[in-house]
N, C-alpha and C positions, 0 to 999 in steps of 0.2 A: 851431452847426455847420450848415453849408450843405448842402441835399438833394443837389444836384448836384456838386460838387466835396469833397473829401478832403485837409487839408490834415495837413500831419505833419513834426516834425523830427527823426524816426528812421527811418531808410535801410528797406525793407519789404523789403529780402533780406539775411537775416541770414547769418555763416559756417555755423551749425548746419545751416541750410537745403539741402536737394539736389535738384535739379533735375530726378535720376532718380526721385525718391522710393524709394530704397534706400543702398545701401553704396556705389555706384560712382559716385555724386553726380553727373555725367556720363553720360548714354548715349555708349557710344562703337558701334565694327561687333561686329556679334555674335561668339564668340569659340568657342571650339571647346565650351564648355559647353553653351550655345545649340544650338550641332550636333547635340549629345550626345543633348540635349532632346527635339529636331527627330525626330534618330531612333527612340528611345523610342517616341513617338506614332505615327511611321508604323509602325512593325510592330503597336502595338494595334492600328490601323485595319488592317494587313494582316491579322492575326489574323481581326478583326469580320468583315472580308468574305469570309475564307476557309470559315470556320465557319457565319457567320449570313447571309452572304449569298444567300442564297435566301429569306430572307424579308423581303429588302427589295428597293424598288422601286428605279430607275435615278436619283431625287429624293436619297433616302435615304443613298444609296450616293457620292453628287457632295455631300451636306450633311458627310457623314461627312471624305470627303477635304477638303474646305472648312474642315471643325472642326482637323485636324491645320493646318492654314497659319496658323487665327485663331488658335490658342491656343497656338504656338509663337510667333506675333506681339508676342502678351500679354505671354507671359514674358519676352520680351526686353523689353519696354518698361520692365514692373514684374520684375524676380525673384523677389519674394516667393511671386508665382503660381507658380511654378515647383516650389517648392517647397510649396506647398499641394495642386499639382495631383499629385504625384508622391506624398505623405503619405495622402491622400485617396484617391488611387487601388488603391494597395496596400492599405489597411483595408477599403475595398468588395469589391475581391478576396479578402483574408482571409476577411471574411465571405458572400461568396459561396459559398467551399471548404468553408466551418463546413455551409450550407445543406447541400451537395452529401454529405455525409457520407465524404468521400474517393472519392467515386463517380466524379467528374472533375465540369470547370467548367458540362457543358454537363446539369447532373443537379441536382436539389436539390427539398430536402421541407420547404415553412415548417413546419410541425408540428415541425422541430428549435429555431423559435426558441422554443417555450418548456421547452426542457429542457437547453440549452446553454448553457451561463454566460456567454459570450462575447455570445452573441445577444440573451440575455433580458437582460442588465444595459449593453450599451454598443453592441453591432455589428447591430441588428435597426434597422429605418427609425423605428420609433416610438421606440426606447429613444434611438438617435442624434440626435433628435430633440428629444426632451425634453430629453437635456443640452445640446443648442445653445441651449431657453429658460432653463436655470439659469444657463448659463454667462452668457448677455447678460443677464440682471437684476443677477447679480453681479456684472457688469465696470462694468456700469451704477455702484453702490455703489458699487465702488472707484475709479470716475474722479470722483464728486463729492467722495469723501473725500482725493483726489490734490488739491483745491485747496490744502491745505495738509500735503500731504505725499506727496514725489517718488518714494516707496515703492508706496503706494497706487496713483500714478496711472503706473506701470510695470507695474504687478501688474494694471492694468484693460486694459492692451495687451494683454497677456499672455492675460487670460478671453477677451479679443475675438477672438483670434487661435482660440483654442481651440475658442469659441464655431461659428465659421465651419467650421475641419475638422469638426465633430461634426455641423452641417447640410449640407456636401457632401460626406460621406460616408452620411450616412442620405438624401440624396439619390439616390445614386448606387446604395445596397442600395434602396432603392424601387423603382428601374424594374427591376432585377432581379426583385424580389418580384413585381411585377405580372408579366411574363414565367411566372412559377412558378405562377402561379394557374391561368394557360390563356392558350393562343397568340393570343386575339382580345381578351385582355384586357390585357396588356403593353402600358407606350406611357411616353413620356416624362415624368415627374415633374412637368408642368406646366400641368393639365388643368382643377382643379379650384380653391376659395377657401384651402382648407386649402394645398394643394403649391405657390400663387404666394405665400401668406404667408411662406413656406419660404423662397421666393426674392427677393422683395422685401427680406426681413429681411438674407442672404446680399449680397445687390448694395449694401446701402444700408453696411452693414459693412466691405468690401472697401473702397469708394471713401470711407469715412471713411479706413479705416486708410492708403491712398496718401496723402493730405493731411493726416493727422497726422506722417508721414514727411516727408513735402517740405517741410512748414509746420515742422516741430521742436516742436509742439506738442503736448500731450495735455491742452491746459484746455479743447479743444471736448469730448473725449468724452460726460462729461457729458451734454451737450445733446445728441448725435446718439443715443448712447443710449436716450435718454427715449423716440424715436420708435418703435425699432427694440424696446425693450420695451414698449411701447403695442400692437406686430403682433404680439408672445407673446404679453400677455394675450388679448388677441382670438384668438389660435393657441387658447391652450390653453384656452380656453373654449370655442371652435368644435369643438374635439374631444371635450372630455369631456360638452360636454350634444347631440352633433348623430353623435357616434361619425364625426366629417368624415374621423379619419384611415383608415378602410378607403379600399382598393383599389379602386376600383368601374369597369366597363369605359365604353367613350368612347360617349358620344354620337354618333351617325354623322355630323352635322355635325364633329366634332374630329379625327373620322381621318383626318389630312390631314397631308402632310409639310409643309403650311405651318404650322402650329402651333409646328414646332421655331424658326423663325424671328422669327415674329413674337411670342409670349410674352414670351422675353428679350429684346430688343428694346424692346415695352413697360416689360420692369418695369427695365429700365437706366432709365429716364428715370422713372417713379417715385420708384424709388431714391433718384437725384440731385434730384430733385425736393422731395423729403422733406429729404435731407441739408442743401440750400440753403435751407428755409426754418429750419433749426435753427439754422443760422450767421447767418442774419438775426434769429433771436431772442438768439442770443450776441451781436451787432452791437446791438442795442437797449439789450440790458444793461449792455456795455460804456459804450456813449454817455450810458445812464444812469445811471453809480457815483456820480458826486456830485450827482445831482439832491435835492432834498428835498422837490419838487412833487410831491406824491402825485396830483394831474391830472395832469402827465404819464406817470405815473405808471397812471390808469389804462385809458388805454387796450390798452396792452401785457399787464395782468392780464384784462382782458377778451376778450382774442382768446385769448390762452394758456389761460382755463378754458375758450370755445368748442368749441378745437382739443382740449380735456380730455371734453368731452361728448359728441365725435363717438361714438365708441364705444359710447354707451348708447343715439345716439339710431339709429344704425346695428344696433346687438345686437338688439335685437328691438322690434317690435311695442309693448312693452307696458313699462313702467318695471318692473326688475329689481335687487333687492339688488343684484347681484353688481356692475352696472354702476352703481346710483346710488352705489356705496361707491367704485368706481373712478375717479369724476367727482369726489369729494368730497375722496378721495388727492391725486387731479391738479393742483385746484384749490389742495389746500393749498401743495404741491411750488410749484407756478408764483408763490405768494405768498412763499414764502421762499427761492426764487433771487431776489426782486424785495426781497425784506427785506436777506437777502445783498450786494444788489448792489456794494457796495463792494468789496469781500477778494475777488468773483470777479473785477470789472472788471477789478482790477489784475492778474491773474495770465491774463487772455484775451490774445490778439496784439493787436497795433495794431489799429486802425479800419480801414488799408489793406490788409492780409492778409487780415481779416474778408470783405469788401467783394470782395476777387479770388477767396476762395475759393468766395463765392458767385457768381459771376459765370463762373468755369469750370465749378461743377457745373450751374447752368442750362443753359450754352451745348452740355456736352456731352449732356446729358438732351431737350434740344431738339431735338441730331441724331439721338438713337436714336428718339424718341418721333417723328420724323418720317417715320425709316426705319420705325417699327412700322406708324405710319396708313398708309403706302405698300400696307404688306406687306400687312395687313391687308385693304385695299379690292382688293388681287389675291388674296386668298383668296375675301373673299366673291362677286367675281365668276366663283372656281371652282367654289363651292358651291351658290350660289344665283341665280347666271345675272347678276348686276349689283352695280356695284363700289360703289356707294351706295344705301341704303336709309332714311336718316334712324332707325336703330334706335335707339333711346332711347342704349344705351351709342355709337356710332357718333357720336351728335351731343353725347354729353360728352367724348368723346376732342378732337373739335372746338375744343368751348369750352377745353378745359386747353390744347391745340396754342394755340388764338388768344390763352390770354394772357402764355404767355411767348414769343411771338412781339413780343406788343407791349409785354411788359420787354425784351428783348432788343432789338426796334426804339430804344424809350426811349435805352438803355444806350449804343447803339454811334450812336447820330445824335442824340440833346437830351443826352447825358452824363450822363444820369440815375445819380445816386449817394447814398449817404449813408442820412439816416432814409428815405424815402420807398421809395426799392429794398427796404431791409428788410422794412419793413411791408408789401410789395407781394410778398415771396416768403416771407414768411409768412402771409399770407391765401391767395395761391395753393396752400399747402397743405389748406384748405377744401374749393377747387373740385377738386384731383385726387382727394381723398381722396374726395368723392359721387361724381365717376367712377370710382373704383376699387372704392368697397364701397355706397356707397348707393343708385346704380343696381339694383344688383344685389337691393337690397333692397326699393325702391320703386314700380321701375317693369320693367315684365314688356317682354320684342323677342326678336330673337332671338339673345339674349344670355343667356335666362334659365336657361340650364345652368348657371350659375354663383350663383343663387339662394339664399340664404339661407331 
């Protein structure tokens, strides 16, 4: 197989395939549902600003009417959002109303989440929470047991989807919680390592499930899974020994309406970041089903236990059960998808579906992660009087920007394809991943809010 070229004598757009990545296989002009949509959200947003608008700024208030355009945008692109957004938002309101005790919306006492059934077992930000890590470990299961069985791996769409309402909806009851605490402590869900692992997990899940849709596939789950519960176990470890998920108020560096921006922004291009180098490990696998050379063999086992150790060497300080067992799990798993390789190979998509799919989720991860360094170097030049600092995290955002600049340079000018692109977006899962958590753990700037 040639690095640079993809040869194949099966067509890479299948009938199954949809272009929308939903029902309507085609985008066509938006339609009166869309409308529908459209208005829905503007009267939230009229609401927000009838009510709350006095405690926000003229930023706040132009992000807000911004969000009604973006995420009427969305849905028309994708429908599914639309339907998540609308499921999701009504559950945070319920449990809003649960907090409020019939008092009205703008009223609520957390001390009802633990004597409210509702609260304390499903609609409370930690309880919604936790079922989004149960639900992704188990989808996780069912999409590896989907390799040979089309029940299983329906039933793993199925957790994922669920997975997702259950974190942006304990999402969405969190920035209310925080409001409930006290008016200086309320701010958006995306502050801290605990509440981007939330969203990280959320974004990375989302833009799997469009490209299992478009693609007609669910033999990557699987593998994007793996990642996406790699960021629970690290969730729910980070919570239960560091009590991460309280509420705690912002940093005075963080109060800033640039926050709302630039976070998700960032963790879209994580996200995608992550998703693509999972497809380049499904692409590896694939190219490897009838190999018998355990050399080549091992290089792909030795980046996969790497990318398995990250986590213990990031968790702390000091070598840890919890994590040397977690490395030991990982390691095994990544030996017997590679023992496997056969019966999976043959049930992955082509080599060319592979290959495109990682090659869009870079290229879109590349434009948020550029709009984020953007955003970012206009925040810190509101904060701290200059748009560069060389802060430790500042110049590893750099280095992850520089190297899928030059996969993408590669791709789109030398035709860079095949084994070599794989291997190249799955190591660049490394370098984001020390900028995303080991910075934080390693090296102190003024980033270090976010410390471990």
């Amino acid at each position: 197989m040639s690095e640079t070229t993809l040869h194949s004598s099966a067509p890479m757009w299948q009938e199954s395939m949809t272009a929308s990545g939903d029902a309507r296989g085609k985008r066509g002009r938006p339609d009166w549902s869309d409308i529908g949509f459209f208005l829905l959200l503007s009267a939230g947003a009229a609401y927000a600003l009838v009510n709350l608008g006095a405690s926000m700024d003229y930023y706040e208030k132009l992000i807000l009417c911004g969000g009604v355009a973006l995420c009427s945008w969305m849905a028309w692109l994708w429908r599914p959002l639309r339907t998540l957004m609308v499921a999701s938002g009504l559950t945070a309101l319920f449990a809003i109303w649960l907090y409020s005790g019939g008092g009205g919306l703008q009223q609520g006492d957390l001390s009802r989440a633990e004597s409210v059934f509702f609260l304390k077992y499903l609609f409370s930000s930690q309880s919604a929470i936790l079922w989004m890590c149960s639900l992704f470990v188990l989808a996780m299961i069912c999409y590896w047991i989907g390799i040979f069985s089309k029940t299983a791996a329906w039933l793993g769409t199925v957790l994922t989807w669920a997975a997702v309402y259950a974190g942006v909806t304990g999402m969405l009851v969190r920035w209310r919680e925080g409001h409930l605490m006290g008016p200086d402590i309320g701010h958006i869900p995306v502050s801290n390592l605990y509440e981007v692992f939330v969203l990280f997990s959320l974004i990375t899940a989302l833009f799997y499930l469009y490209y299992e849709r478009r693609y007609a596939t669910r033999a990557l789950g699987g593998f994007v899974l793996m990642v996406i519960s790699s960021a629970v176990v690290f969730l729910l470890w980070y919570s239960f020994t560091r009590d991460a998920f309280q509420i705690q108020p912002l940093v005075p560096a963080l109060k800033s309406w640039w926050m709302k921006l630039h976070v998700p922004a960032n963790f879209i291009g994580y996200g995608t970041f992550s998703l693509a180098a999972m497809v380049g490990f499904a692409y590896l696998v694939k190219e490897h089903g009838q190999t018998r050379s355990l050399k080549k063999l091992l290089p792909l086992f030795l980046l996969g236990a790497v990318l398995c150790a990250e986590p213990m060497v990031f968790g702390s300080r000091e070598l840890s059960a919890t994590w040397m067992l977690y490395f030991g799990l990982g390691a095994i798993i990544v030996g017997l998808i590679l023992a496997f390789r056969g019966p999976i190979s043959a049930r992955l998509p082509s080599l060319e579906i592979l290959d495109d799919i990682m090659y869009r989720a870079i290229a879109v991860g590349f434009a948020f992660f550029t709009v984020a360094t953007i955003l970012g170097a206009l925040w810190a030049a509101d904060a701290w009087g200059t748009y560069w600092q060389w802060d430790p995290k500042e110049t590893w955002a750099l280095i992850v920007w520089l190297n899928y600049a030059a996969w993408l340079h590669m791709r789109l000018m030398k035709g860079l394809r095949g084994t070599m692109a794989a291997y190249w977006a799955l190591a660049g899962l490394l370098v984001t991943s020390f900028a995303f958590l080991g910075v934080n753990m390693f090296l102190s700037g003024l980033h270090s809010y976010g410390e471990l």
